[in-house]
N, C-alpha and C positions, 0 to 999 in steps of 0.2 A: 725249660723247653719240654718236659715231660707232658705237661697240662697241656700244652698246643695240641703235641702229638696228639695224645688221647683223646682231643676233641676234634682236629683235623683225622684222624686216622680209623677212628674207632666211634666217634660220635658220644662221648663218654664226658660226662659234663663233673668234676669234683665240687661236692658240699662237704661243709666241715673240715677243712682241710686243716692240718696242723704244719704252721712254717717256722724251718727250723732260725728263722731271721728273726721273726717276733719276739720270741723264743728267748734265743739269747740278748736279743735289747733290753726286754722284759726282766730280765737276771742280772743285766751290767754285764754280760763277758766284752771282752778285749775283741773277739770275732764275731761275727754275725753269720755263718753259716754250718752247714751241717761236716764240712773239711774240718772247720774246728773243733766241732762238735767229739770227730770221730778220734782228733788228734787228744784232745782232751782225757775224755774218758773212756777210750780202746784204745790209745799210742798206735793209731796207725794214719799212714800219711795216704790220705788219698790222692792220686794220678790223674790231676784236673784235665789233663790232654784228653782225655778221653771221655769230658763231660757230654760232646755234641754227637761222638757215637751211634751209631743207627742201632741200637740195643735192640731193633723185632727181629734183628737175625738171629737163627736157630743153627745150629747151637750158638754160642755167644763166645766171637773169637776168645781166645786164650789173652792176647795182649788188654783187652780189657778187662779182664780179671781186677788189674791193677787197680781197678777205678772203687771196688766192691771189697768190702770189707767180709763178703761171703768165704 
């Protein structure tokens, strides 16, 4: 949903983009996304409730923190 945003919102078109699905198909993992990715090699679980998130709020509620391995 990111890519939408940024083209609906911002007019921001992504080249080169690295996806983290390719990625792990390209490698065999067992997951095909970046949740796995994070669970993998940083043990942390990310908070998928919060993928659809209006993230251009400023500051960026606290409950979505959970989403962000920041």
């Amino acid at each position: 949903m990111d890519i939408i945003w940024l083209q609906r919102d911002l007019g921001l078109y992504m080249v080169g983009m690295f996806d983290t699905h390719y990625a792990c198909d390209a490698l065999d993992y067992p997951g095909k996304g970046l949740a796995f990715l994070l669970k993998k090699f940083c043990d942390f679980d990310a908070d998928k409730k919060y993928q659809m998130a209006d993230w251009r709020l400023r500051c960026v509620p606290p409950r979505c923190l959970s989403y962000s391995p920041l």
